[in-house]
Structure formats: C-alpha cells, structure tokens
N, C-alpha and C positions, 0 to 999 in steps of 0.2 A: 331828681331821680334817687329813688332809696334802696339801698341792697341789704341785707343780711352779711353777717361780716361772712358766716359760709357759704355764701352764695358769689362771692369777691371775686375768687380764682376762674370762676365758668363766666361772670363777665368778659375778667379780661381777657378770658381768652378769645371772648366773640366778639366783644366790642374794642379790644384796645382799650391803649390810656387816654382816657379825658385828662383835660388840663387842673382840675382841681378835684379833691376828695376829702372826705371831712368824715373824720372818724367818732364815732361818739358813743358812749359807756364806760362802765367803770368794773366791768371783766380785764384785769390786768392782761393777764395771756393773751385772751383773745384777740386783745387793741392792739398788741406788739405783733402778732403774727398778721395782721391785715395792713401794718404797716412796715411789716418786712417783706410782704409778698410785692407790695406797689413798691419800694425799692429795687428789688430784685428784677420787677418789668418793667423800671426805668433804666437800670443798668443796663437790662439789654436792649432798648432802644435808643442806648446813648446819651443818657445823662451823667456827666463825670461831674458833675460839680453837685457840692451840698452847703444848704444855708440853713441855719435850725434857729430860732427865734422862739425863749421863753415869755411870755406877758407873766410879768410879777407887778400888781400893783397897778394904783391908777396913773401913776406917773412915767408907765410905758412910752417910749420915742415909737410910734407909730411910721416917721416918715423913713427910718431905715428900713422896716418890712419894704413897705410901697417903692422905695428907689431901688431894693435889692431885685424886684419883680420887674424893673424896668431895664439895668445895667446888665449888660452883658460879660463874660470875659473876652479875655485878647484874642482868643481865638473861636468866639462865640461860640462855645461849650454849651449844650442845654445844661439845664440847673434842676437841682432841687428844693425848694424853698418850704419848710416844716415850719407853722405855727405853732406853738404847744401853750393854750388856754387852760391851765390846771387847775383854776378856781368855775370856770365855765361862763366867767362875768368879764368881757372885756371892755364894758364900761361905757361913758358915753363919747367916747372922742376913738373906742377902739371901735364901737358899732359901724361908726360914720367912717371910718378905715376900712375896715372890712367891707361895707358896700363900695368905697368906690376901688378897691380891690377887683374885685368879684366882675366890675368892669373893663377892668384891664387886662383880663387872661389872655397869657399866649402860648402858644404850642411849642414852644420852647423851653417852659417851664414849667413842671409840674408843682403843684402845689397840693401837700397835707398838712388840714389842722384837725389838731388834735385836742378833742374835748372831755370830760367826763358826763356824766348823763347829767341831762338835762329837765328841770325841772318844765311842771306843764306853762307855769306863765314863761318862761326865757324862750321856750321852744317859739311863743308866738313873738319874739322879737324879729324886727326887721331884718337884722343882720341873718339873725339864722336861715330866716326866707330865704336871704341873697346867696350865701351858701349851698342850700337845697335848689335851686332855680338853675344856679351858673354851672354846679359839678354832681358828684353822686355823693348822698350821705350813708358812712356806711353804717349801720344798727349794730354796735356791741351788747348780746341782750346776755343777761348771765345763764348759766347752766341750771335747769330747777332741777331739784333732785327726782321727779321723777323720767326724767330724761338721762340723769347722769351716767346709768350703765350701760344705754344705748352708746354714747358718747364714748365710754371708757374702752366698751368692745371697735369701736371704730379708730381709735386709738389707738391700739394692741396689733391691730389688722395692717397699718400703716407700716409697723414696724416688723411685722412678720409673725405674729401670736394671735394666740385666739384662746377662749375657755373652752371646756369641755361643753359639750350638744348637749340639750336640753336642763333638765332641774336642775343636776351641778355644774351646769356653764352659771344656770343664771344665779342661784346662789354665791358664787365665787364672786359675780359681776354686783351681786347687793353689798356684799362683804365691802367690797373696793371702795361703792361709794359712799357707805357709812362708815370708812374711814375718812372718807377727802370731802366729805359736802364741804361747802361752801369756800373752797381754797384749790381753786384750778392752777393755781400756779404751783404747789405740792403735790397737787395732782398728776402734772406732768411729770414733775420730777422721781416721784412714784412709778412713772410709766417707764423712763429711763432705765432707772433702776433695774426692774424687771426685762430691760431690752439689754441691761447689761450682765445680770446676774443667770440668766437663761438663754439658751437656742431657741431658734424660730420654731416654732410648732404651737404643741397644746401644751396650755397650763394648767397643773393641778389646783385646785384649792388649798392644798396646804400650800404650793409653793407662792399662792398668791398673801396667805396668810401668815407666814412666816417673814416675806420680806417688805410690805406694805406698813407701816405707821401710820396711827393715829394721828394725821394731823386737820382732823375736819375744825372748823371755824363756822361758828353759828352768826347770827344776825337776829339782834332782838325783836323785829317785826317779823320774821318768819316762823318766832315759837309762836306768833297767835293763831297763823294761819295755819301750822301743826295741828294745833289744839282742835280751830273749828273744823279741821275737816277730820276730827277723830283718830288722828295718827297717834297712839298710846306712845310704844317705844318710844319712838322716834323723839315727840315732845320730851319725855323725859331726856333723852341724851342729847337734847341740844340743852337744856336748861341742865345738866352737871357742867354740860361745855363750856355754859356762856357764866358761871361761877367760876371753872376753872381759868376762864379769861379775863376775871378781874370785872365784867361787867356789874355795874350797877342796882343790885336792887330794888332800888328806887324807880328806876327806868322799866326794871322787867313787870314789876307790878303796873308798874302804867300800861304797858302794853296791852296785858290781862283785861287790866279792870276795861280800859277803854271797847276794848270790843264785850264784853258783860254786859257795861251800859250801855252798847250800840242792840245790843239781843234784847234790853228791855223797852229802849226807847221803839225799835220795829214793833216788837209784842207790842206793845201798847196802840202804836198806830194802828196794827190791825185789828184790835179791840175795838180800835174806835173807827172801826168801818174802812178803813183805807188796805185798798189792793197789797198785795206784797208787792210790786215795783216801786210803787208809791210810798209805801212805809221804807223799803231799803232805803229811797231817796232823801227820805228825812231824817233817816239817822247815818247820814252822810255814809253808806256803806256803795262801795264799788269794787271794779277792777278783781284781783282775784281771790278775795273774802267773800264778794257776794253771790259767788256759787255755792258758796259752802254754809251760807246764810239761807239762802234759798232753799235747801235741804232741810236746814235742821228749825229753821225757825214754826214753819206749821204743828209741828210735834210738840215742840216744847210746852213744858207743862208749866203753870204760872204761877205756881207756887212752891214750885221748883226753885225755878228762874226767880223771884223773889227773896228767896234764903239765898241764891248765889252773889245775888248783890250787896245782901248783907254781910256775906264771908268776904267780898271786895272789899269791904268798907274796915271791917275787923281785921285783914291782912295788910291791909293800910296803915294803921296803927302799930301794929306788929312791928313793921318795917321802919317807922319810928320812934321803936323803942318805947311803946306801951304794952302792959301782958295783959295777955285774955284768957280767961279761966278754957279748957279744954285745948287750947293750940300751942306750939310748940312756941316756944320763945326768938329759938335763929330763924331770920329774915330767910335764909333760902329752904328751909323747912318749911315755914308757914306757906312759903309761893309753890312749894311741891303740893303742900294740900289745896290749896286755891284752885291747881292747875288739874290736878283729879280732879274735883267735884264740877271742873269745868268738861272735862271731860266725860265725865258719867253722863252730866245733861244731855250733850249733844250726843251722845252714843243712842241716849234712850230716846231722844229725841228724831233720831230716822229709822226709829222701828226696827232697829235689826235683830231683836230678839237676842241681843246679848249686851252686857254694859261694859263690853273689853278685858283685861285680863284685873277682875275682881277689882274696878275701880272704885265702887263705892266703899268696901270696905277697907279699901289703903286712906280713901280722902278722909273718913270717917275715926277710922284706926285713931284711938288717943284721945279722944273728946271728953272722955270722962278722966284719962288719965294724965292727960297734957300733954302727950309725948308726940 
C-alpha cells in the first residue's frame, strides 16, 4: 500500500496503525513530520518503548534488528523499532534481513524504516517488494516550485495567517517562494518566523517582504528543466544561485549541453521520419522534460538548433580554460550566454510571438566585443 506523505494523517485516522511503514524521499521536512506523526499515533495507542537502528555499512549486525523485533520488555510494553537506511542500499545479507523481517510482524510493534529516494533499479529489489507488500510506503515527493505557494498559503492557514485576496495575496505568495525554492526546511523556519513576528490575520507584502530571507537552494538538474520549459527569470536566479553555492561549472554546463544534444538528437530522428514519441525515446528523454520537449521541439528551427550546439561545444571550452574570440572569458558568463540562446530557441520555438525579455540580444550582447 502506498500513501503520499500528505495523505498519512487521513489514513491513520481511518485505518489505524499498520505494524510497519517505510518512509521514502529525500524532502528532509516532509520525512520528519510523517515520522513524527506515526510516533505521536503510537504514543497514543501505547507504545512506550523506542528502538532506532542506523545501517552504516556493509558490515551491519543485522541479527539485533531481528531479535529486537522478537524480545519483548518485562512488562511487554509495545515498542517501536526505527530502521534508518541513509545510503538506501542495505546490501545483500541486509535485503535477506529485511524479507524475513517483513515476515515476522507483530502488532505489538510498530515498525518505521526510513529511506532516502530511491533509484528506479533498487525500487525493483526484493526487499523493497517485501516492504511495500507487508506495510504502507509512504511517498516523500519534494515540493516543485510551481505548487510552492499553494503549500506556503496552507502553511500560513495552519497557523492562523493568510495573504491578502486575490493579485496581492498571490504576489506576496510568489515573493515567498522565490525566496525558499528548493529548501523546505528554511522554508518552515521562515513560516515560524512570521507566526512569531506577527498576529493571526492578513499579511501585508511588505511585512512578508521585510522578514523573509533569501534562502532558496537550487539543484543543478532543475536549471534545465527551467530553461526548457522557458522560465526566463527564474533560470537566471537559480544559475546566480547555484554560483553563489560553490556549484561546479563543469557540472552546470553538463546539464545544459546534455539536454541541447538530447533537442538535436530528437530533431534529427524526426527528420528521419520517426514520430515524436519515438524520437523522445531515443534520445533517452522522459519524465518531466518530456513535456517540455514535446512543445518546443516541432517549432524548432534546425539551423537554430545547430548554431546552439555549436555554442555547447565552444562553452565547453571556455569552461576549460580556452578563449574564444566574441565570448566572455569567466566560465559563469559564458554559461549565462549558453543558457539565453538556449532560451531564445525554445521561446521562439512554441510560437509565442515573443522571445522573452529581450533574449536574443542579452545571448548575443558582446560577440563582437567579448564581453
């Protein structure tokens, strides 16, 4: 059985505690409050006792889990017995553990392990079957930013706040969460804040503005998916972000050029007759890029998209320290123009009759002068 970690609380309040739950993702917040809430409806069905078990390593004692799941105390207390898998690989003597685990549940003891997300091949491991079969898994999925302000205002609601009705509620509500993407755990603490710096009612925008910080946290596979779904802004301020985080260069252009050559390797398939599903297929494109693929790739113009592979290739370079006559010499300049002229294409590319806020000429901007 599989829930949504927000969907957990209306479980249990229908169904009660099951004897095992297995939490999984790597939304920090989210995993602690789904594992504070099965606490909190173990305490009050009676579980006084607590057992927490870290797996570090392949050299884990597997048979204290197992006998802590058997042993009782002296006055047969229910228990709680917490695995915590923080690598998400328990190996092959922890796999054969965990199934014949999974067999021995009792209602005496509840059991939470606790995973980080999981890749697609581990997910078809046995163990995790056995898991998903015996108890409920719960989905920690993260927060995408276009859900973020929904979330933010339900947040605010919780604790007795709310923004102003209509354009400046939701302004103030965009403000928020282009301060906090991708850092829920500041997030909250942000929301405190404001539950302590204020009374219950409406918030102004200044007053969300004045005491909110800047602490959003980018993820270097999410400036691509910026990029191809045309988010101007946005891309930009996660790429000063992900500079001001010490991120990699080297890395940020990988991300880039990889999805370029995934736009020319589709272009091309469909040149050469093959359907757009079928061309996404081959240039390994899915999940939530290939919406955004699917859009802009019919548009695209192929000699466009030609010269962009070329500036992939030439910011490449850049990035290790060779110069190229018209481009700016610092690695995160030249990936600012990479990441315009990536941008233009797919602008111009689903017909919207505009190329965003004057991208061609920013991407372009310097060509003759270097700058």
């Amino acid at each position: 059985m599989q829930v949504r970690a927000d969907q957990l609380a209306t479980a249990l309040s229908r169904g009660g505690l099951k004897p095992l739950y297995t939490i999984q993702g790597d939304e920090p917040l989210l995993a602690q409050e789904a594992a504070d809430a099965l606490r909190a409806a173990a305490r009050a069905a009676g579980f006084s006792e607590r057992q927490v078990f870290t797996v570090s390593g392949a050299h884990f004692d597997w048979s204290g889990v197992l006998g802590a799941a058997q042993s009782m105390g002296l006055f047969a207390d229910k228990k709680i017995i917490e695995i915590r898998i923080p690598t998400g690989k328990p190996g092959k003597e922890g796999s054969a553990a965990l199934q014949a685990y999974c067999e021995q549940l009792s209602e005496e003891v509840l059991t939470i392990v606790h995973l980080p997300k999981l890749d697609w091949q581990t997910q078809k491991g046995a163990w995790v079957a056995a898991l998903d079969r015996a108890g409920v898994m719960v989905k920690v999925e993260s927060i995408e930013r276009h859900a973020l302000p929904s979330w933010i205002a339900q947040r605010l609601a919780k604790q007795g706040q709310r923004v102003a009705p209509g354009e400046a509620g939701q302004r103030a509500l965009a403000f928020f969460a282009d301060r906090v993407e991708g850092n829920l755990l500041a997030a909250h603490q942000e929301l405190q804040k404001l539950a302590l710096l204020h009374p219950e009612g409406e918030l102004s925008f200044e007053q969300i503005e004045s005491a909110v910080l800047d602490v959003a946290r980018f993820d270097v596979f999410q400036l691509g998916s910026a990029v191809l779904a045309g988010q101007a802004s946005r891309a930009l301020r996660m790429l000063d972000g992900l500079k001001a985080e010490g991120e990699a260069p080297v890395l940020v252009h990988w991300t880039l050029a990889e999805d370029i050559r995934s736009l020319k390797r589709a272009r091309d398939a469909m040149a050469g007759g093959k359907p757009l599903p079928m061309a996404l297929r081959e240039a390994r494109v899915w999940g939530d890029k290939e919406r955004a693929f699917e859009s802009a790739l019919p548009g695209v113009d192929d000699a466009a998209l030609a010269a962009l592979v070329e500036a992939a290739s030439t910011c490449d370079g850049l990035i290790k320290g060779l110069r190229h006559p018209g481009w700016p010499d610092e690695p995160w300049e030249a990936l600012r123009r990479l990441m315009l002229i990536t941008l233009d294409l797919v602008t111009s590319a689903r017909g919207t009759g505009r190329r965003g806020p004057a991208l061609a000429p920013l991407a372009l901007q310097g060509l003759a002068t270097g700058h």
